[in-house]
N, C-alpha and C positions, 0 to 999 in steps of 0.2 A: 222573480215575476213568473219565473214555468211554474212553480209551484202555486201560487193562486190561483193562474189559469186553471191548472188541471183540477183545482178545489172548483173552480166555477163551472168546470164541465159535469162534475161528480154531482155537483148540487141540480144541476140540466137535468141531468138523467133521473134523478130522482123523484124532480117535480112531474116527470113523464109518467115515470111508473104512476104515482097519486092517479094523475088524470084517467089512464087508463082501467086501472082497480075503480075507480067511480064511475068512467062511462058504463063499466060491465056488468056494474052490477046496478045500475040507475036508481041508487041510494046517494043520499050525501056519504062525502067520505069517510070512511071510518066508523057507518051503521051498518051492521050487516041483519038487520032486523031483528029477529025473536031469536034468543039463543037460550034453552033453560025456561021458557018460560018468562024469561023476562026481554021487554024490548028495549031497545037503543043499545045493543052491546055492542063490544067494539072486536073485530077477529083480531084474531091472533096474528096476521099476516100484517095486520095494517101497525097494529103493536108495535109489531119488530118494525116495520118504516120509520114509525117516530121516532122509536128510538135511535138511527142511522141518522136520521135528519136532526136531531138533535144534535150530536157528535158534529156532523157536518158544522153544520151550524156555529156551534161555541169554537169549533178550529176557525173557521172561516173568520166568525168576528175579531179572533186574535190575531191570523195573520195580517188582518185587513189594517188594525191596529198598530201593528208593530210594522209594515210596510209602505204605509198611506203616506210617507213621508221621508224625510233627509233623517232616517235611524240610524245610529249607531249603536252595534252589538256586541256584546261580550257574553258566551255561553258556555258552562262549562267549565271552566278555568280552577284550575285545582295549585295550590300552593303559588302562588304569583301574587310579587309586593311589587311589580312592577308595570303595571297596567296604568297606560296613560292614554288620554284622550286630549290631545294637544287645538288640534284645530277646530274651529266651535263654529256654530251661527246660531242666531236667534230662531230660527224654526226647528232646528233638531233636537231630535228627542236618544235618550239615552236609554238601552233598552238590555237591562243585567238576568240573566237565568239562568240557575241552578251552577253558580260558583262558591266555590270555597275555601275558607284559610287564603283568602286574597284581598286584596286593596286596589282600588284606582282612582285613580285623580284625575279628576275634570277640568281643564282650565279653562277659563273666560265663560262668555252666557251662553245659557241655551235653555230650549223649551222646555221642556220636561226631563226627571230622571224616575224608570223604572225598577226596582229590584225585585225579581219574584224567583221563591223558591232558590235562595242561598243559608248558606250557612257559615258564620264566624268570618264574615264581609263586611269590611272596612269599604269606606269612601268620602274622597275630601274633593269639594266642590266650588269653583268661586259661584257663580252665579247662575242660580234659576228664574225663570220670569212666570213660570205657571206652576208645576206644582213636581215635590217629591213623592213618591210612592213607596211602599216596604211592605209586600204580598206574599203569607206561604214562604217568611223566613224567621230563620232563628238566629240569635247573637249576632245582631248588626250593630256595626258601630259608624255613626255619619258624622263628619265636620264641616260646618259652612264657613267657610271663607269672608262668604260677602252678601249676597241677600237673597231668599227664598222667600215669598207670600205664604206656603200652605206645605205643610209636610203630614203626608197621611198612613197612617200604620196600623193594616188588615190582616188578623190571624196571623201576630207574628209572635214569638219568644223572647224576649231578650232586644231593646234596641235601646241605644244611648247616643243622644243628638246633643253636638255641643255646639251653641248658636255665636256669631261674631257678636262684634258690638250693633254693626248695620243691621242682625235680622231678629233686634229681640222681639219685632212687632210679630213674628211669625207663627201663624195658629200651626196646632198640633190636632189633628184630628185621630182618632183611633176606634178600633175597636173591635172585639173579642181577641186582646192583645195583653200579654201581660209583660214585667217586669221593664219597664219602659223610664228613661230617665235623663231630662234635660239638663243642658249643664250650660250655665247662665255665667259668662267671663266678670267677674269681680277684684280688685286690685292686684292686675297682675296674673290671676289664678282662674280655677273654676270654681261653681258652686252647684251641685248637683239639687238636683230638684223629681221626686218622681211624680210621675204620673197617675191620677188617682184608677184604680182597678177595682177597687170593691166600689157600691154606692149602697145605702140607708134611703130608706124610703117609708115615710109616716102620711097616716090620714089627718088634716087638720081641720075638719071640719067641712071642708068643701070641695076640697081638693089632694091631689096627690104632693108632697114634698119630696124629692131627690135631691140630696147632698152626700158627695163624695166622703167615704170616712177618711181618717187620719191615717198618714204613713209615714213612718219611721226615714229621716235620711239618714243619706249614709256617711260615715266623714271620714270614707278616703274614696271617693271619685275615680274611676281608672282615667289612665294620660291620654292624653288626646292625640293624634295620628299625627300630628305635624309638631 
């Protein structure tokens, strides 16, 4: 909590400077009139603000994010197959960054599960009630236990979700994501299933058509984490 405090100070002072760069110069902010001949430019001084206040900003949303609640984090974690999250509630959110060559298991429900910015991270989960996430990683491997609604996967490399019997309802949202590949329990087994990544797109006369082209499965599945 010191640490957003002092985000919210950061951001105080910032909105000050604005104020004061506008009263002084009794232009709206970020017009410094005629520059070149031409008007409405923006100086170079106020430039640089935006861009601080940007930065500010997208930290700010994150930590508010990752904070706003009963979080549980794991950051970091390098070689560990033994990452457990044992005690659970339904408001807590689970919150994974920049691990690797590691695994953890979630037991019982909970709100949300984050993964951003991992690599060759395993995770075996019984139950989520609002959604998974997989952001800004590569070779992820996730097992549901028991039931997820929405599992969504952002600029990531390589992920393969193998779903129980309870979560075959589960949409898969994606995208700018490649090699991506569900795995669907069938007598006993799995059955891999990818995800479409290329699409086809025709004029039919009135309209645009998008349909997924054809991908190759594959018939050996990797094993599943449990």
């Amino acid at each position: 909590m010191a640490e957003m405090q002092g985000l919210m100070e950061r951001l105080e002072r910032a909105v000050g400077r604005l104020e004061l760069l506008s009263a002084g110069s009794h232009r709206p902010p970020g017009d410094c009139g005629e520059i070149n001949g031409v008007n409405g430019g923006v100086a170079p001084s106020v430039e640089a603000f935006d861009k601080l206040m940007n930065s500010m900003v997208a930290e700010f949303l994150k930590k508010s994010r990752i904070l706003a609640g009963d979080v549980e984090t794991h950051e970091y974690q390098e070689d560990r197959n033994d990452l457990v999250i044992s005690e659970t509630a339904l408001r807590q959110v689970a919150y994974i960054f920049k691990c690797g060559k590691s695994t953890l298991q979630i037991k019982g429900k909970i709100n949300s599960i984050i993964i951003d910015n991992c690599k060759k991270f395993g995770l075996v989960f019984d139950n989520v009630v609002g959604i998974v996430e997989v952001i800004n990683s590569k070779d992820i491997q996730m097992q549901v236990m028991g039931k997820v609604p929405t599992i969504s996967i952002n600029k990531t490399e390589g992920c393969h979700i193998y779903l129980s019997e309870d979560a075959l309802d589960c949409e898969i949202v994606s995208a700018k994501s490649s090699e991506m590949n569900i795995l669907i329990p069938q007598d006993g087994d799995y059955r891999e299933f990818p995800v479409p990544e290329q699409f086809k797109t025709a004029w039919d006369g009135a309209k645009l058509i998008t349909e997924p082209t054809e991908i190759m499965v594959s018939e050996r599945p990797p094993k599943p984490l449990t």
